[in-house]
Each structure stands twice: as C-alpha cells, then as structure tokens.
Backbone as XML, in Angstrom:
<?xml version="1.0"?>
<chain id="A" units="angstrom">
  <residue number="1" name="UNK">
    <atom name="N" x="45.038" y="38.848" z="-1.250"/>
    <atom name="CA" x="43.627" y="38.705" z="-0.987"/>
    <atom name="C" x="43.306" y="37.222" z="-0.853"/>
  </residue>
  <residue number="2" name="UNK">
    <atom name="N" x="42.880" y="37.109" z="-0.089"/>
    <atom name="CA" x="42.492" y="35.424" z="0.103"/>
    <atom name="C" x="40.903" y="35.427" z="-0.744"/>
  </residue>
  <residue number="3" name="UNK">
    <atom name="N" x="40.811" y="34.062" z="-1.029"/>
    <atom name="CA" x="39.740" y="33.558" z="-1.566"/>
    <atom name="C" x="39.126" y="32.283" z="-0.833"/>
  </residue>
  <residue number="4" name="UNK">
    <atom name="N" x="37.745" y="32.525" z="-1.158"/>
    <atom name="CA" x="37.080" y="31.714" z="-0.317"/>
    <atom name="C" x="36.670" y="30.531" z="-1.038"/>
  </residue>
  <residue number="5" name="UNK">
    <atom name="N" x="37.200" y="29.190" z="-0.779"/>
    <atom name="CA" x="36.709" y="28.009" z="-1.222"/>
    <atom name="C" x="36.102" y="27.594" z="-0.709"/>
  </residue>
  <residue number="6" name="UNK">
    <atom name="N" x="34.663" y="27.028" z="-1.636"/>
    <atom name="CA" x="33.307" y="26.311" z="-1.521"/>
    <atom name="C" x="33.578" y="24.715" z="-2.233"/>
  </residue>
  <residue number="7" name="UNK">
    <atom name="N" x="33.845" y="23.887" z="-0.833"/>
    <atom name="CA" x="33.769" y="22.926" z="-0.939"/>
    <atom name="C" x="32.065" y="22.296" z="-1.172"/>
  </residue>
  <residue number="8" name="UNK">
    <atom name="N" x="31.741" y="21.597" z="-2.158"/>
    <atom name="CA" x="30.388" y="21.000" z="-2.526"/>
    <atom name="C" x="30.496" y="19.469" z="-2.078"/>
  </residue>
  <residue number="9" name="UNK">
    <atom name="N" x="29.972" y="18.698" z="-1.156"/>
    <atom name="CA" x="29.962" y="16.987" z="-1.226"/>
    <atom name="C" x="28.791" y="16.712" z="-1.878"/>
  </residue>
  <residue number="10" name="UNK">
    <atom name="N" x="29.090" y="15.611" z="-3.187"/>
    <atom name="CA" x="28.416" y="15.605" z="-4.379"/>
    <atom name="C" x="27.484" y="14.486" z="-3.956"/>
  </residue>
  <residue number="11" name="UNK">
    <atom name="N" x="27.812" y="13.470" z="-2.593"/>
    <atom name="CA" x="27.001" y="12.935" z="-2.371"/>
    <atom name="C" x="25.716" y="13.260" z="-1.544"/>
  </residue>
  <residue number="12" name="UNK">
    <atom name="N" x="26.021" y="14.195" z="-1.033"/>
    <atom name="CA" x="25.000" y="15.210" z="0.045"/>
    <atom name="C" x="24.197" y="15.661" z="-1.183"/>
  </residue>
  <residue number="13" name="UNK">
    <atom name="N" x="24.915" y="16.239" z="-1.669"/>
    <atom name="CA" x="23.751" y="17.202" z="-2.488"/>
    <atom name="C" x="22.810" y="16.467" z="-3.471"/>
  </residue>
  <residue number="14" name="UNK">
    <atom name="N" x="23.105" y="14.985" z="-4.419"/>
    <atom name="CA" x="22.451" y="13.819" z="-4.793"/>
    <atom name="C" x="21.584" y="13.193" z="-3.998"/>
  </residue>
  <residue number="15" name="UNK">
    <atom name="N" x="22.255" y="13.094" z="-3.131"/>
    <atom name="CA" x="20.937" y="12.681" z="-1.527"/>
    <atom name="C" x="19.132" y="13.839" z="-1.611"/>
  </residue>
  <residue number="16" name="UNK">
    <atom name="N" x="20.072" y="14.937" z="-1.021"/>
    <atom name="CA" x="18.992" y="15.782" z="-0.834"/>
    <atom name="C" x="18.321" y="16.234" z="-2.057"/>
  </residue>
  <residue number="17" name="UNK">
    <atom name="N" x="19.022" y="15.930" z="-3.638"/>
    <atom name="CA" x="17.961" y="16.312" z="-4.841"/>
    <atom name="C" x="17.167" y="14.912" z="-4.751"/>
  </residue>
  <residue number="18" name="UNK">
    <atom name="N" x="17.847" y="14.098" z="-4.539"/>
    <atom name="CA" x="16.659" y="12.477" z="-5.067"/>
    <atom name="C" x="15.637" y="12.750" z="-3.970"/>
  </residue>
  <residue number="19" name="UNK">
    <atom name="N" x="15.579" y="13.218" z="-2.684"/>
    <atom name="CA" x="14.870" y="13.476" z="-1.570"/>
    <atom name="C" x="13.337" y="14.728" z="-1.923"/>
  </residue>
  <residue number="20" name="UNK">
    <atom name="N" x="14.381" y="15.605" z="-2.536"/>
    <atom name="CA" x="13.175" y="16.167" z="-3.426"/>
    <atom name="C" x="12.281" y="16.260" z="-4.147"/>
  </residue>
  <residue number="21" name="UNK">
    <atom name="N" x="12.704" y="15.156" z="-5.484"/>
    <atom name="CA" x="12.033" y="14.529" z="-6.323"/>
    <atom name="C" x="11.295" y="13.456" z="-5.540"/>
  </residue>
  <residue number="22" name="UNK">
    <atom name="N" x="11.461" y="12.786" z="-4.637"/>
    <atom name="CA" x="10.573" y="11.490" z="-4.006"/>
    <atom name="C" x="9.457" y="12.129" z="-2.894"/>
  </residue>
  <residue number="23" name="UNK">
    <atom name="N" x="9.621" y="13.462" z="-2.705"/>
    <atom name="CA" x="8.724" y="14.199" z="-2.141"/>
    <atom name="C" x="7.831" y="14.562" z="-2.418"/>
  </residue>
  <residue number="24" name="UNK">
    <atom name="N" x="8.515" y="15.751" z="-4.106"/>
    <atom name="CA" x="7.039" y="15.838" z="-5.185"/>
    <atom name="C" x="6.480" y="15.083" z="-5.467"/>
  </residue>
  <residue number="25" name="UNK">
    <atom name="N" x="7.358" y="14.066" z="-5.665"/>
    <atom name="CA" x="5.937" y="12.663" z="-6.563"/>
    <atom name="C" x="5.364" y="12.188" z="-5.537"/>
  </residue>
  <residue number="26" name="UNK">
    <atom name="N" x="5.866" y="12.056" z="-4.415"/>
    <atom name="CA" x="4.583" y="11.435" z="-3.271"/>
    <atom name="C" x="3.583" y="12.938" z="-3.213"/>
  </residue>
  <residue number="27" name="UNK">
    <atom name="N" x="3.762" y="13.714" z="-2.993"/>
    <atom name="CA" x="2.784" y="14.959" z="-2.606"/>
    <atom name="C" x="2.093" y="14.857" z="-4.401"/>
  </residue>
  <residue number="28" name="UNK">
    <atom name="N" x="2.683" y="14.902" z="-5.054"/>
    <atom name="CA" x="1.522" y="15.147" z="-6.534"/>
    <atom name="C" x="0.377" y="13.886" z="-6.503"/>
  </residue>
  <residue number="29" name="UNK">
    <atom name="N" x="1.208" y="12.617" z="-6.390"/>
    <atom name="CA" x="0.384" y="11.412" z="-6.593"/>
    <atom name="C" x="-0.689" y="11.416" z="-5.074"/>
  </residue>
  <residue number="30" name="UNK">
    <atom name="N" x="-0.494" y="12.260" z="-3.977"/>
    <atom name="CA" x="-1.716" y="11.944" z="-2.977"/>
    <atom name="C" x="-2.552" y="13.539" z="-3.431"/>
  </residue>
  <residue number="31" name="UNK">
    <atom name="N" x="-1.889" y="14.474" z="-4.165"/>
    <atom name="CA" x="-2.965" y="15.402" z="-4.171"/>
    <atom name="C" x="-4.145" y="15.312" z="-5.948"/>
  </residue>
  <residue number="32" name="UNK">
    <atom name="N" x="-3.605" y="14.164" z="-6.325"/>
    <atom name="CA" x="-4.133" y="13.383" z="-7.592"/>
    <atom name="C" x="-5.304" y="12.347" z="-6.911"/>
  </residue>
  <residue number="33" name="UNK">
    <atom name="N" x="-5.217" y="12.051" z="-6.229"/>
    <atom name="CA" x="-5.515" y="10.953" z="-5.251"/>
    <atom name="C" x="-6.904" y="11.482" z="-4.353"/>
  </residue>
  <residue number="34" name="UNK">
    <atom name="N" x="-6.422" y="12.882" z="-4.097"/>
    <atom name="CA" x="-7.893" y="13.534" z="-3.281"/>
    <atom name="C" x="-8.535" y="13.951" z="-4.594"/>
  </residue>
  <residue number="35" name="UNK">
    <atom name="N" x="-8.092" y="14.647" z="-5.425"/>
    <atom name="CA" x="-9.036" y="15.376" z="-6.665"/>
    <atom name="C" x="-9.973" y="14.396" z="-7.182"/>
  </residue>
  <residue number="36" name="UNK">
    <atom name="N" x="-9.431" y="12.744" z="-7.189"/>
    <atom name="CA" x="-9.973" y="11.702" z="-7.638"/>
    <atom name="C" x="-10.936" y="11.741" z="-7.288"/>
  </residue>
  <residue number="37" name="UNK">
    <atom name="N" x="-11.093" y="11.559" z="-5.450"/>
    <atom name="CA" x="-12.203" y="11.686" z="-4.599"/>
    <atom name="C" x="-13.213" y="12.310" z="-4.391"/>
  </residue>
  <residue number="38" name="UNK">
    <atom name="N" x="-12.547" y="13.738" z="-4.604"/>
    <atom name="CA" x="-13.596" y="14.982" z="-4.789"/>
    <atom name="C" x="-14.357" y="14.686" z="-6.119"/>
  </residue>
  <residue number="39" name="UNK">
    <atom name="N" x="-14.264" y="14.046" z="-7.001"/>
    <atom name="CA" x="-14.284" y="13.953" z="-8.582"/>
    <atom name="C" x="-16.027" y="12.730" z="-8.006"/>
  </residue>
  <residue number="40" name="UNK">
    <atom name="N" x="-15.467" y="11.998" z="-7.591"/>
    <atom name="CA" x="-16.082" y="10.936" z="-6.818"/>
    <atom name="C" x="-17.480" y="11.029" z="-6.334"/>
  </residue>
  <residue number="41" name="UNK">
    <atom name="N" x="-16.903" y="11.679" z="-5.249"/>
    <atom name="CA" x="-18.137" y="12.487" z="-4.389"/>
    <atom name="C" x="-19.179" y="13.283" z="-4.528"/>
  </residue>
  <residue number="42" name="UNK">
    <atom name="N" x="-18.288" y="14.161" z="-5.573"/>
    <atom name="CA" x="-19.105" y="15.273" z="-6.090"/>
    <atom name="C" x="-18.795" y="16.439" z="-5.095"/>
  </residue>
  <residue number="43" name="UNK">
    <atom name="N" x="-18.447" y="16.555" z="-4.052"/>
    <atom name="CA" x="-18.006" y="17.105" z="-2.979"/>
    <atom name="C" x="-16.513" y="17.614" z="-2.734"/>
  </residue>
  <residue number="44" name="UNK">
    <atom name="N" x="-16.096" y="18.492" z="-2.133"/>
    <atom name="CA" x="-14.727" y="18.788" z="-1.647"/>
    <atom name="C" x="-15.122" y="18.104" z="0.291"/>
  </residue>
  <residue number="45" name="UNK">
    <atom name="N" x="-14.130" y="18.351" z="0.842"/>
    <atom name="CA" x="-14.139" y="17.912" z="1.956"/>
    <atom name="C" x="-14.937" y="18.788" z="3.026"/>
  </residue>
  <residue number="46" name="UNK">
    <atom name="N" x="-15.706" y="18.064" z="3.833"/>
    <atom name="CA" x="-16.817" y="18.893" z="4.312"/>
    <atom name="C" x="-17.463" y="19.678" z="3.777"/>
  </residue>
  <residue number="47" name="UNK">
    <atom name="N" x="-18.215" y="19.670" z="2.407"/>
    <atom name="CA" x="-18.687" y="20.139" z="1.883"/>
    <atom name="C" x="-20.127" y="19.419" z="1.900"/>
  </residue>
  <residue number="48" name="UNK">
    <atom name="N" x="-21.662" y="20.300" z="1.783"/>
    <atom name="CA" x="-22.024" y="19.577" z="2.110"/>
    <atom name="C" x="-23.421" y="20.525" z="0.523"/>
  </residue>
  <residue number="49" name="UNK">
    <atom name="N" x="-23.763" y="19.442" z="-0.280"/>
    <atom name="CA" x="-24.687" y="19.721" z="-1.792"/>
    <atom name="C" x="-25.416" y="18.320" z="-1.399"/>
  </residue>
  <residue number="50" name="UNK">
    <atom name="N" x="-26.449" y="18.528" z="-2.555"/>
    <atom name="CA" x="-27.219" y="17.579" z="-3.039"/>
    <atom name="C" x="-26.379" y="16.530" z="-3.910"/>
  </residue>
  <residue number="51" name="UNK">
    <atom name="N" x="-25.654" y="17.230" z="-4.651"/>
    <atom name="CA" x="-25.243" y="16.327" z="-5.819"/>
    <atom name="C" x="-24.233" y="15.034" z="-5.123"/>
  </residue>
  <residue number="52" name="UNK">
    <atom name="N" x="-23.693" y="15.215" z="-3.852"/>
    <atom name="CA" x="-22.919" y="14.273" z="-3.162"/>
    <atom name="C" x="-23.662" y="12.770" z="-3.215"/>
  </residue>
  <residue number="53" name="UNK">
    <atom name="N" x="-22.149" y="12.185" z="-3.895"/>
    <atom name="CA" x="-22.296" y="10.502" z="-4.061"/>
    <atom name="C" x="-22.520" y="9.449" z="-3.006"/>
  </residue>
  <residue number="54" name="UNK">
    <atom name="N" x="-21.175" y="9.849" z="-1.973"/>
    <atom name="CA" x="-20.971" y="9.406" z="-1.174"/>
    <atom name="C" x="-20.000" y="10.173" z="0.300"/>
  </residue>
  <residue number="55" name="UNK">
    <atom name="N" x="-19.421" y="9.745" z="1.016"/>
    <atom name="CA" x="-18.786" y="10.220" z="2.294"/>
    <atom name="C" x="-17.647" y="10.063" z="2.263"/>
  </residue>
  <residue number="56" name="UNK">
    <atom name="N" x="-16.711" y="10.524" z="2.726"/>
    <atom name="CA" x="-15.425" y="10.614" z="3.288"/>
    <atom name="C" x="-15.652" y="9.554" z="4.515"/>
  </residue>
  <residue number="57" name="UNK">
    <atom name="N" x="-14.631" y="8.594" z="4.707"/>
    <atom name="CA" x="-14.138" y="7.606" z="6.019"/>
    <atom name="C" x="-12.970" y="7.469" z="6.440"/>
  </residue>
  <residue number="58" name="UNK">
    <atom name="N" x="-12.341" y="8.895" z="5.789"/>
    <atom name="CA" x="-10.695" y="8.839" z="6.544"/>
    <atom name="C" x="-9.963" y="8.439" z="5.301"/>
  </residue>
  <residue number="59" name="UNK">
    <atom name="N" x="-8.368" y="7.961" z="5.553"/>
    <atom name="CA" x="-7.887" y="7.568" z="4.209"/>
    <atom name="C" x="-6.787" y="6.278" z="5.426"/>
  </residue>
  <residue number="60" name="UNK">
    <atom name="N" x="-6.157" y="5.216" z="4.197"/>
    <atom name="CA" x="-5.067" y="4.231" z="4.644"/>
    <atom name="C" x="-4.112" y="4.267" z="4.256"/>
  </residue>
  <residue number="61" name="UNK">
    <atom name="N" x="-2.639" y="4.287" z="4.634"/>
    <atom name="CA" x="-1.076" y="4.378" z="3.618"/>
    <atom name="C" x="-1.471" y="2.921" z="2.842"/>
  </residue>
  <residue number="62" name="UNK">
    <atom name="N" x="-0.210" y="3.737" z="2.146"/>
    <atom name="CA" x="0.011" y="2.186" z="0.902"/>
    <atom name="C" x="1.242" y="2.952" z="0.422"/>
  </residue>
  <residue number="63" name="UNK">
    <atom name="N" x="1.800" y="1.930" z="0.448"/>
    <atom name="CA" x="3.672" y="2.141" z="-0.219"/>
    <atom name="C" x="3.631" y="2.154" z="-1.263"/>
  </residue>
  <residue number="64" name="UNK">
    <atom name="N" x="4.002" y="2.759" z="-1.866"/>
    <atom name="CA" x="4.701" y="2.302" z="-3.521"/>
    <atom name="C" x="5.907" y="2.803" z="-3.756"/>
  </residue>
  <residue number="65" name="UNK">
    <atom name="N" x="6.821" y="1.678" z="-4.463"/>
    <atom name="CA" x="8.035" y="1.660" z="-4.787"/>
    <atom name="C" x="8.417" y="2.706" z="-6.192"/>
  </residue>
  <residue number="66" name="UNK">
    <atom name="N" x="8.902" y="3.518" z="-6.096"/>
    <atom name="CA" x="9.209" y="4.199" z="-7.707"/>
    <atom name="C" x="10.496" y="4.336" z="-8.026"/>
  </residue>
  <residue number="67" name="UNK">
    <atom name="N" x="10.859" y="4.859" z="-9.357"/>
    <atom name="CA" x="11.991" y="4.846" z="-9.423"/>
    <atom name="C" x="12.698" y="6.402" z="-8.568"/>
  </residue>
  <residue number="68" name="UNK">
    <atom name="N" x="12.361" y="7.528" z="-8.114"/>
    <atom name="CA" x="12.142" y="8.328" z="-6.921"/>
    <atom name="C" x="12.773" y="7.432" z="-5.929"/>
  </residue>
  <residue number="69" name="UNK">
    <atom name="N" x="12.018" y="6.413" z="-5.453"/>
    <atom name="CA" x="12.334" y="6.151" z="-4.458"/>
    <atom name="C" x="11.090" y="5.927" z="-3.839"/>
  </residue>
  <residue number="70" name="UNK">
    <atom name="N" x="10.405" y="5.184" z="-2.319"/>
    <atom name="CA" x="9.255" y="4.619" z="-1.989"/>
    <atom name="C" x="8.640" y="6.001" z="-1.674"/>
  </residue>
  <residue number="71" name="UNK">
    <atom name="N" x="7.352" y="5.998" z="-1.697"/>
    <atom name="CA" x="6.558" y="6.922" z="-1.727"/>
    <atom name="C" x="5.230" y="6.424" z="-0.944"/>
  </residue>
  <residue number="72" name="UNK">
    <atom name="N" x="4.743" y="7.039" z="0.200"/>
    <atom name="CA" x="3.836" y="6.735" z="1.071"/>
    <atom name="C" x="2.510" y="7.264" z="0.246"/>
  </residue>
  <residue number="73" name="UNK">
    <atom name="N" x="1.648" y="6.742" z="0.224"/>
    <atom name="CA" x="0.387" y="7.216" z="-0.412"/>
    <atom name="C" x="-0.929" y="7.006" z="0.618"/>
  </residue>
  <residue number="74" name="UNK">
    <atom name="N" x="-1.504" y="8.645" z="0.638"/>
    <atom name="CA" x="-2.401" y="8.248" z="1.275"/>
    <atom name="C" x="-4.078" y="7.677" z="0.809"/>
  </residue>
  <residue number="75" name="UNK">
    <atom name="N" x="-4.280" y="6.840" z="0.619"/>
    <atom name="CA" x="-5.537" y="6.216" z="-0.081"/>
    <atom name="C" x="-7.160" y="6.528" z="0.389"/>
  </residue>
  <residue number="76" name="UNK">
    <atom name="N" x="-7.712" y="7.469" z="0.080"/>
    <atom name="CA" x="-9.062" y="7.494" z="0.651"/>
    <atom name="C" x="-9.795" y="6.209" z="0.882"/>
  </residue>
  <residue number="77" name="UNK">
    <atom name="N" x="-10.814" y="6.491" z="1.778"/>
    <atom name="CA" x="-11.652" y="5.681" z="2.370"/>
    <atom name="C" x="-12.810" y="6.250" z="1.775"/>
  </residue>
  <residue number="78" name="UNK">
    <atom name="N" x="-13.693" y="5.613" z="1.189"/>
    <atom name="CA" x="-15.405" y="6.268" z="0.869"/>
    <atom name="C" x="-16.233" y="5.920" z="1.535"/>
  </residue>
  <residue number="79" name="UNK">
    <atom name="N" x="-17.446" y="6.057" z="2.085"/>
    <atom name="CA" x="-18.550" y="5.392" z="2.221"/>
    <atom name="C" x="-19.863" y="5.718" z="0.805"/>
  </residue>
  <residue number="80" name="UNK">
    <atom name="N" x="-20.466" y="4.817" z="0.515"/>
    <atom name="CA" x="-21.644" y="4.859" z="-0.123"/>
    <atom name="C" x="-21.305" y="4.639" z="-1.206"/>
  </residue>
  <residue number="81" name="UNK">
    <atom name="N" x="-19.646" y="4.649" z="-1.964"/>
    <atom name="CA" x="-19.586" y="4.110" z="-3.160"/>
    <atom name="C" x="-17.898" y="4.245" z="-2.894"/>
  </residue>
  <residue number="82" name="UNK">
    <atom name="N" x="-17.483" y="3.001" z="-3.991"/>
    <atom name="CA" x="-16.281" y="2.117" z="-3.669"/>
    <atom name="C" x="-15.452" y="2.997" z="-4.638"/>
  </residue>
  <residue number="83" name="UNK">
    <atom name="N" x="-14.265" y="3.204" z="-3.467"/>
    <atom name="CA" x="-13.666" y="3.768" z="-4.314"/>
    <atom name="C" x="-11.659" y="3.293" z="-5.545"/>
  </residue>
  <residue number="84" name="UNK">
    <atom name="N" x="-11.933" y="2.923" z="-6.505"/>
    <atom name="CA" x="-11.029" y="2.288" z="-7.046"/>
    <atom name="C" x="-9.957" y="3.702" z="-7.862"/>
  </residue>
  <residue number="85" name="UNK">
    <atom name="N" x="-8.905" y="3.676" z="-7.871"/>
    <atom name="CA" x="-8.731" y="4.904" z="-8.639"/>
    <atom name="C" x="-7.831" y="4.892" z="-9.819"/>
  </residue>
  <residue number="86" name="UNK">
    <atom name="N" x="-7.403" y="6.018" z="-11.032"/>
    <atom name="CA" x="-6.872" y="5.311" z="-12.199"/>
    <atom name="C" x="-5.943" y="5.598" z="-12.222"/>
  </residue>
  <residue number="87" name="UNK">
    <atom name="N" x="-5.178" y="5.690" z="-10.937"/>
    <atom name="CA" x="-3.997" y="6.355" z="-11.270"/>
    <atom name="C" x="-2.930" y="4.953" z="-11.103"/>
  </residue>
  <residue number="88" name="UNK">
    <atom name="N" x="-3.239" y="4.012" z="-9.610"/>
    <atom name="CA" x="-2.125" y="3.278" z="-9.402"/>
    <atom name="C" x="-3.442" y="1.620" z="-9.607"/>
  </residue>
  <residue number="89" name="UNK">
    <atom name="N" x="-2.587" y="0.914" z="-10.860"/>
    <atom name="CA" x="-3.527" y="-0.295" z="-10.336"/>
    <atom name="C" x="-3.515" y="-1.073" z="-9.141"/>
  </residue>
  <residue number="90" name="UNK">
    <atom name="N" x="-5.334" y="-1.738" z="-8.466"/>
    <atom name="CA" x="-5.054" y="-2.189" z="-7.669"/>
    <atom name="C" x="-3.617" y="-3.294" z="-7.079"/>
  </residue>
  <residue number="91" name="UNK">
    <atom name="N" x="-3.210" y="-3.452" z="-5.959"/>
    <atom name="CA" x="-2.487" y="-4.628" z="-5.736"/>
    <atom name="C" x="-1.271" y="-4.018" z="-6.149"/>
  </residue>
  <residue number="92" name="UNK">
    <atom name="N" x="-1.267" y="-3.122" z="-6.832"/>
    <atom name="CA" x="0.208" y="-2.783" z="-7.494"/>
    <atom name="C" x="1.357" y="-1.807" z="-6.548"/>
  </residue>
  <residue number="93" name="UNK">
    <atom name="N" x="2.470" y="-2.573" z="-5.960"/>
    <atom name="CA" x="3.434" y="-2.234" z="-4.964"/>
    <atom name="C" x="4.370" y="-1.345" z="-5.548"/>
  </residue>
  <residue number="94" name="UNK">
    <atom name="N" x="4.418" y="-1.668" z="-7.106"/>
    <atom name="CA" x="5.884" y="-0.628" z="-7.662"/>
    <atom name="C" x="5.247" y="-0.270" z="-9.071"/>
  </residue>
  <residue number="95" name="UNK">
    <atom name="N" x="6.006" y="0.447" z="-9.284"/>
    <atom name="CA" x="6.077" y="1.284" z="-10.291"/>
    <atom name="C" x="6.344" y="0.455" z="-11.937"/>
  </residue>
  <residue number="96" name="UNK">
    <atom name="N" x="5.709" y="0.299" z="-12.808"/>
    <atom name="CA" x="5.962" y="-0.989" z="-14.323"/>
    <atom name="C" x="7.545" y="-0.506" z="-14.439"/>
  </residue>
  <residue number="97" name="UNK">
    <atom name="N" x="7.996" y="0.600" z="-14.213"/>
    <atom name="CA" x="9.291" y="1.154" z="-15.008"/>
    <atom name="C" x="10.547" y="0.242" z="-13.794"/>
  </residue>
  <residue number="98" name="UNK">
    <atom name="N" x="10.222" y="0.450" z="-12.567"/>
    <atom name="CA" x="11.150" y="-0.355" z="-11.548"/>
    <atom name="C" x="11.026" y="-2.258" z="-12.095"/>
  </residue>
  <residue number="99" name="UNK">
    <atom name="N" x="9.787" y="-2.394" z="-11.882"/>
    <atom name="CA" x="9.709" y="-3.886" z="-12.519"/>
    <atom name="C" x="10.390" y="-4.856" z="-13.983"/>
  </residue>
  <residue number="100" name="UNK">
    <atom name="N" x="10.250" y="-3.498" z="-14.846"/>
    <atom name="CA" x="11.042" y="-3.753" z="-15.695"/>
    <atom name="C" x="12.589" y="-3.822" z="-15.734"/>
  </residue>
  <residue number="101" name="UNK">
    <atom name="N" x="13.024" y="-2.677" z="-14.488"/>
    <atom name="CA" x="14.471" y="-2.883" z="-14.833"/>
    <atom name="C" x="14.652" y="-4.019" z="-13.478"/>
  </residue>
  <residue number="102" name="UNK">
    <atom name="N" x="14.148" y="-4.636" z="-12.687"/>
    <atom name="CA" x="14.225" y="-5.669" z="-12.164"/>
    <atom name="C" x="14.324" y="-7.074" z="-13.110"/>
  </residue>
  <residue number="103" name="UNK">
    <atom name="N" x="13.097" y="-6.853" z="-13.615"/>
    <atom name="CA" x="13.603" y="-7.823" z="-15.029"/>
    <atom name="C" x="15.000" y="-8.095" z="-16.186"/>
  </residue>
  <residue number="104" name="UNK">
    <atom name="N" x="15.498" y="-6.604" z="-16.391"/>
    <atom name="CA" x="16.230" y="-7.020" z="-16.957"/>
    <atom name="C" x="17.642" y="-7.129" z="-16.315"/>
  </residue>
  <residue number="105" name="UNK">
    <atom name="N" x="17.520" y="-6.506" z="-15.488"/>
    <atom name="CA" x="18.745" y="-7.112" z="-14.478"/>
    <atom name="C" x="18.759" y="-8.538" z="-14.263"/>
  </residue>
  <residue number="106" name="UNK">
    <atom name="N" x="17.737" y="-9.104" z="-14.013"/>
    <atom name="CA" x="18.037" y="-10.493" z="-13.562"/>
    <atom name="C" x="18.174" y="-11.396" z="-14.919"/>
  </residue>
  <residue number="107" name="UNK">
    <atom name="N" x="17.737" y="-11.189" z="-16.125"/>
    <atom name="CA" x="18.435" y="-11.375" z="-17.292"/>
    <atom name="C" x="19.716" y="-11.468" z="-17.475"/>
  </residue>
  <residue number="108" name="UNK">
    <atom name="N" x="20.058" y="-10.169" z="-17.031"/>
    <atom name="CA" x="21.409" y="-10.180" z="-17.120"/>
    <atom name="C" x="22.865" y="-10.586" z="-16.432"/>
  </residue>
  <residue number="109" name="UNK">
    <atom name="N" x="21.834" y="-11.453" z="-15.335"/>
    <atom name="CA" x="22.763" y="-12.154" z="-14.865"/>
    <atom name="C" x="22.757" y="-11.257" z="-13.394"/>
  </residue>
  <residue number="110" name="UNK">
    <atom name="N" x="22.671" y="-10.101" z="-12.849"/>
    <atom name="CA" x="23.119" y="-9.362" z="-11.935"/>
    <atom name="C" x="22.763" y="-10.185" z="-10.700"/>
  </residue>
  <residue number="111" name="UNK">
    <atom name="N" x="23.807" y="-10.063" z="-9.730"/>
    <atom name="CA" x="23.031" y="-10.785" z="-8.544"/>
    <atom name="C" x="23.348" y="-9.544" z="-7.053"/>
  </residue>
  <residue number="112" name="UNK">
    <atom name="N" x="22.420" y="-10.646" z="-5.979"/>
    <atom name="CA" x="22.788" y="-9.495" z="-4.820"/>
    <atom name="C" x="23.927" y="-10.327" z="-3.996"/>
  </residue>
</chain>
C-alpha cells in the first residue's frame, strides 16, 4: 500500500500565518477607528438624527509599523469637530513595543 506524503514548507506557512495576524490587527484597529467616529458623531454613516456632532469628509491612510508587521490605517476625516483618537497617539509611526526593541538592539551593539 503506498502512503501519501505531505510535505509542509515551514516557511510558506510562517509567511501566510504572520500575513494573517497583520491583517486582523489592521482590520480590528480601522474597525476601532470607525466606532471611534460613530462614538464622535453621534451618528453611524449616513445616518441622519438630531443628536449629530459633526460630518463625515472621507478618511486618509497612515502607516503604522507593528510588531505584525506595517499596517495601513484608515483615518477618518470629520467636519464640524476635530477628530483626535485614543487609540494610536498623534505623530506616532510605530508601535512603543517595536521602539523598544529597536532600542535595545542598538544597546546591544546589533548593527545592519
């Protein structure tokens, strides 16, 4: 009887799990990102109450570096009130946990 061998390449399959994980966290952190907005507004999208703050003006990317891997974020646009949010501080390109081990790498001497 022959048997069937299942060859696995361990680097394929590390590829496509880190690919996964850098997917969820970009999709969680932009659907964190609209709730913010809606939170904001008072509104869901095209929605249209009294209690509304302000408007929707589209949204802009913004990169951020994680330990995942870079993650595209899409950033709302408001009109009628500014919108800052608490998830990523302004100006901030990476992630404190990447920065740190940038730090201690270069402590430690590591070079490129």
């Amino acid at each position: 009887m022959s048997e069937k061998i299942v060859q696995l390449n361990e680097e394929v399959i590390k590829g496509q799990l880190k690919e996964l994980v850098r997917g969820s966290v970009e999709e969680t952190l932009n659907e964190l990102l609209e709730a913010e907005a809606e939170k904001l507004t008072q509104a869901a999208r095209y929605e249209r109450n009294e209690q509304r703050q302000g408007y929707r003006s589209g949204h802009y990317n913004r990169n951020l570096t994680t330990t995942s891997g870079d993650v595209t974020l899409k950033m709302p646009k408001l009109k009628g009130i500014s919108f800052e949010t608490a998830i990523i501080e302004r100006y901030r390109r990476r992630e404190s946990s990447v920065e740190e081990a940038l730090i201690e790498m270069y402590l430690a001497g590591v070079s490129v």
